[in-house]
C-alpha positions in Angstrom: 89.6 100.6 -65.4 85.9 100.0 -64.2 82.4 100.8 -64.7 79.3 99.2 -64.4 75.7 98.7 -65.3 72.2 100.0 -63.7 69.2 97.5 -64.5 65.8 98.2 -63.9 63.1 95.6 -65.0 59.6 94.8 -64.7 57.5 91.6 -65.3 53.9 90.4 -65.0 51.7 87.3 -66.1 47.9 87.6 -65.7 45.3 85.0 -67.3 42.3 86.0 -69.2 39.0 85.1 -67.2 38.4 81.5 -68.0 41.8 80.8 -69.0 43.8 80.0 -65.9 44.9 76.4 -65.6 44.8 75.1 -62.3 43.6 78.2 -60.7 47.4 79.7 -61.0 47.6 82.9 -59.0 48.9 85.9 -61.0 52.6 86.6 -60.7 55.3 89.0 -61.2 59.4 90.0 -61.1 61.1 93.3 -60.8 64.2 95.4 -60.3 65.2 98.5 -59.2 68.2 100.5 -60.3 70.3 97.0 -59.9 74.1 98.0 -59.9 76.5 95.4 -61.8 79.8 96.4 -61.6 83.1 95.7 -63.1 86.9 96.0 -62.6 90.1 95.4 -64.3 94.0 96.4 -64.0 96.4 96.3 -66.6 100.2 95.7 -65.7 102.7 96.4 -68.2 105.7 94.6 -66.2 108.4 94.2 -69.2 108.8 95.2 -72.6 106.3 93.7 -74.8 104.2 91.9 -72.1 101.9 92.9 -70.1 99.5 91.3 -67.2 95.9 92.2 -66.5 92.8 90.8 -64.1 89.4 91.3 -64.1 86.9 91.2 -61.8 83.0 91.5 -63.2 79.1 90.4 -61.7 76.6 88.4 -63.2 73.0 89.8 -63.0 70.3 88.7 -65.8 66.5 89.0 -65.3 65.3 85.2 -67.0 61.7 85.1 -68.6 61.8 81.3 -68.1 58.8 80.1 -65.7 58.1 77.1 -63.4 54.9 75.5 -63.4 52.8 77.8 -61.3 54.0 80.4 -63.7 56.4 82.0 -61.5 59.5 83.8 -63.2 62.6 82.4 -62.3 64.9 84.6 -60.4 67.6 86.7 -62.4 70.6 84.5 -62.9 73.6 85.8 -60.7 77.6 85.1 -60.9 80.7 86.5 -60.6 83.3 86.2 -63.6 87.2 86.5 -62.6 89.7 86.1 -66.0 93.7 86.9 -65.3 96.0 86.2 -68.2 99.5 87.8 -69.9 99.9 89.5 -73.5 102.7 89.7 -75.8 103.6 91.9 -78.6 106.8 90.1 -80.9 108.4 91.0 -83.9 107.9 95.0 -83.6 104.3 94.6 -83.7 103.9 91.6 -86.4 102.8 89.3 -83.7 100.5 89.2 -81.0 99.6 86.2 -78.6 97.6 86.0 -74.8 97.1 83.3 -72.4 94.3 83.6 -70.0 93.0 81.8 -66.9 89.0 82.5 -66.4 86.4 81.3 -63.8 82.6 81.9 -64.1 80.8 81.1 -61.0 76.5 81.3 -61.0 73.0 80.4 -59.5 69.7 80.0 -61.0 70.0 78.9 -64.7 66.8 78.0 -66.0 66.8 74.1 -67.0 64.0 72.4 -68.1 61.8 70.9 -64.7 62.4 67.1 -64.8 59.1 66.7 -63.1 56.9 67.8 -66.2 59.1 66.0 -69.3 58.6 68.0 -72.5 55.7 70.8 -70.9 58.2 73.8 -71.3 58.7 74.4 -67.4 61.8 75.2 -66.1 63.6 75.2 -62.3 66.7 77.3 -61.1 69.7 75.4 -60.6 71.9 75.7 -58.0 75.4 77.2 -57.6 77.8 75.9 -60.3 80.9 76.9 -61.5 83.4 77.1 -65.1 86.5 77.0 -65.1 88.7 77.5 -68.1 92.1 78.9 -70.3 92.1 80.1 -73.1 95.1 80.9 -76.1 95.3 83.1 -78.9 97.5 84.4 -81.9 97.5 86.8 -84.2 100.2 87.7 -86.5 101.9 89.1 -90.3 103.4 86.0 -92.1 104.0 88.4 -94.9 103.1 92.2 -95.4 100.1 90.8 -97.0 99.6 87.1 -95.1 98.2 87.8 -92.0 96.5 84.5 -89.7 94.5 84.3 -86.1 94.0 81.6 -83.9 92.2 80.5 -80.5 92.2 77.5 -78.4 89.5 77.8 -75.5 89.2 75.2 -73.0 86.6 74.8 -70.5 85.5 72.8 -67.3 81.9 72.8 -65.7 80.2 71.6 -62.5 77.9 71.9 -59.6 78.6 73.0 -56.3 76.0 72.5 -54.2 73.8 69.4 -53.1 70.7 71.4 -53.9 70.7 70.4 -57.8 70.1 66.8 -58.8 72.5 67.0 -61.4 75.6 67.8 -58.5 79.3 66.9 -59.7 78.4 66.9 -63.3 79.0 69.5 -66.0 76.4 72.3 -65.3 76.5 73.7 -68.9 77.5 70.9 -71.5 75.8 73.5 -74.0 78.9 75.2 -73.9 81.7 73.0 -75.2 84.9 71.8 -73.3 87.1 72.1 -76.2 86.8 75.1 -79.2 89.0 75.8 -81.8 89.4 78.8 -84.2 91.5 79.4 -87.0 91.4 82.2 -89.8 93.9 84.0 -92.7 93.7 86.1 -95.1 96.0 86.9 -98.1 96.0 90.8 -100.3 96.8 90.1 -104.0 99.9 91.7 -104.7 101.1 94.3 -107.2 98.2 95.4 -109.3 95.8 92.5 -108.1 96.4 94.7 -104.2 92.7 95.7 -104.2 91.8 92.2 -104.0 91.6 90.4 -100.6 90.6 86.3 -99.8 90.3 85.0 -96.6 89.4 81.8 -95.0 88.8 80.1 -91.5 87.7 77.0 -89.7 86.0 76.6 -86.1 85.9 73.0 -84.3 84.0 72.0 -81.2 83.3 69.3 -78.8 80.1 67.3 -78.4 77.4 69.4 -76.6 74.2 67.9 -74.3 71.6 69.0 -72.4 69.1 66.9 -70.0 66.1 67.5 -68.0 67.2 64.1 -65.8 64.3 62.3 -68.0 66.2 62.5 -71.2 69.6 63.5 -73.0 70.1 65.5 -76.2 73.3 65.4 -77.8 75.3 66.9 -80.3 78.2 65.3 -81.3 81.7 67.6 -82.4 81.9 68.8 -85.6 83.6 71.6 -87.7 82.8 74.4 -90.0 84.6 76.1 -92.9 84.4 79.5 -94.0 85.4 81.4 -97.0 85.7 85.1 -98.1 86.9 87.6 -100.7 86.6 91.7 -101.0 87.5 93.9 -103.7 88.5 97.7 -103.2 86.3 99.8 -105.8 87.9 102.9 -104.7 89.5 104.1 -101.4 85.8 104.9 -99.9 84.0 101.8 -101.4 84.3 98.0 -100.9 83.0 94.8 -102.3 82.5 91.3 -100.7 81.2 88.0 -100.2 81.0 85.8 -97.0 80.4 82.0 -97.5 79.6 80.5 -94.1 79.2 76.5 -93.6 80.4 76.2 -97.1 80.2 72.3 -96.6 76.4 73.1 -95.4 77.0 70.7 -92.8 73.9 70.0 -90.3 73.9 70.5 -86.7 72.5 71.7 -83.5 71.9 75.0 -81.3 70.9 72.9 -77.6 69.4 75.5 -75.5 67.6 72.8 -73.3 66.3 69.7 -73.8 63.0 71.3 -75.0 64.9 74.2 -77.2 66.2 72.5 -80.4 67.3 74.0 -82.9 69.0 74.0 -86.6 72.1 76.3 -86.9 72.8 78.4 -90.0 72.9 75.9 -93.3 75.5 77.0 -95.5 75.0 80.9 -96.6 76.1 83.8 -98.9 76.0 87.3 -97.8 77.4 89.8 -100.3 77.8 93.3 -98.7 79.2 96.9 -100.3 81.1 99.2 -97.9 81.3 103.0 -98.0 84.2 104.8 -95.4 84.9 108.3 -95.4 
């Protein structure tokens, strides 16, 4: 399989007469039909497994800017991801294992030389490295359950960040865990459905090598329930965070923010 993406983007900052600090010069960004490809093969080498690798480019235009107000060049990476699937118990149960590396350039960080003024610099080259597992399967004709253990690895590669040899992207954490089941009532009770799941991280940071923010691991817990009206029409309710437990989106050390405190969403369905 393969296929790609065709990009085209255009940028420009101007001051209003009067209001150009520091006599900044006017400055722009663009891209022209930019080609990002991708690529994968599946192998299907036994019964009930099969082997696949992918192959894909990075290419994002950033709105980030430094402190003459430059934009930052697009950031640009290669992704490779290789792993084996299995099928067991006619169908009942399905598990992967995957191997993935993510190597880029120029992610905006915030620029150490102006603490807290919302500049940023491109980093260097710097690389992830990671597996990841999953499961899915029937415990029962109505029992099903899900799973997911993703570890990952970060660092520089080049000299030309200050930051070199040290995780390049501690927003993302090294360890994540995800776990969900749901049960369907039986018998008469069958149009009634409950579910409920659980996601665990590691401790995230960012820095701007002035100052660290961190946000220490933590987990979330989940909790949902639907109710068949009719075969076109469905009820339910999503409890998310139902502990309401506070913690952090790091973008940067400038780009704080609260995550979702618990919610509620109630939604009706209609499938014809």
């Amino acid at each position: 399989m393969g296929g790609g993406r065709v990009t085209w983007y255009d940028t420009h900052t101007a001051f209003k007469p009067g209001q150009n600090p520091y006599d900044i010069a006017d400055s722009g960004a663009k891209s022209s039909g930019k080609f990002i490809p991708y690529a994968g093969l599946i192998y299907d080498f036994v019964r009930n497994y099969s082997a696949y690798a992918s192959y894909a480019t990075i290419y994002y235009p950033q709105s980030a800017t430094d402190h003459l107000a430059h934009v930052l060049a697009p950031l640009e990476g290669e992704q490779y991801e290789a792993g084996i699937k299995a099928e067991y118990l006619d169908g009942r149960l399905n598990a992967s294992l995957a191997v993935f590396q993510l190597t880029e350039a120029n992610r905006a960080i915030d620029d150490p030389r102006y603490p807290g003024m919302g500049y940023s610099v491109a980093t260097g080259k710097a690389r992830a490295r990671g597996v990841e597992m999953t499961a899915t399967g029937s415990i029962t004709a109505n029992w099903s359950l899900s799973g997911g253990y993703t570890y990952t690895h970060t660092r520089y590669l080049d000299a030309s960040t200050n930051a070199d040899g040290v995780g390049f992207n501690t927003i993302a954490p090294s360890h994540l865990f995800k776990l969900w089941t749901q049960y369907r009532l039986p018998g008469r009770l069958n149009r009634i459905t409950f579910g409920a799941g659980a996601n665990a991280t590691s401790a995230t940071a960012a820095t701007d090598g002035v100052g660290t923010v961190r946000q220490g691991g933590y987990a979330t817990f989940d909790l949902r329930a639907s109710y068949a009206l009719n075969e076109h029409l469905s009820a339910s309710v999503n409890a998310s965070n139902i502990t309401d437990k506070t913690y952090y989106r790091i973008d940067s050390v400038g780009s704080v923010f609260y995550s979702d405190p618990r919610q509620l969403i109630f939604t009706l369905r209609a499938k014809y």
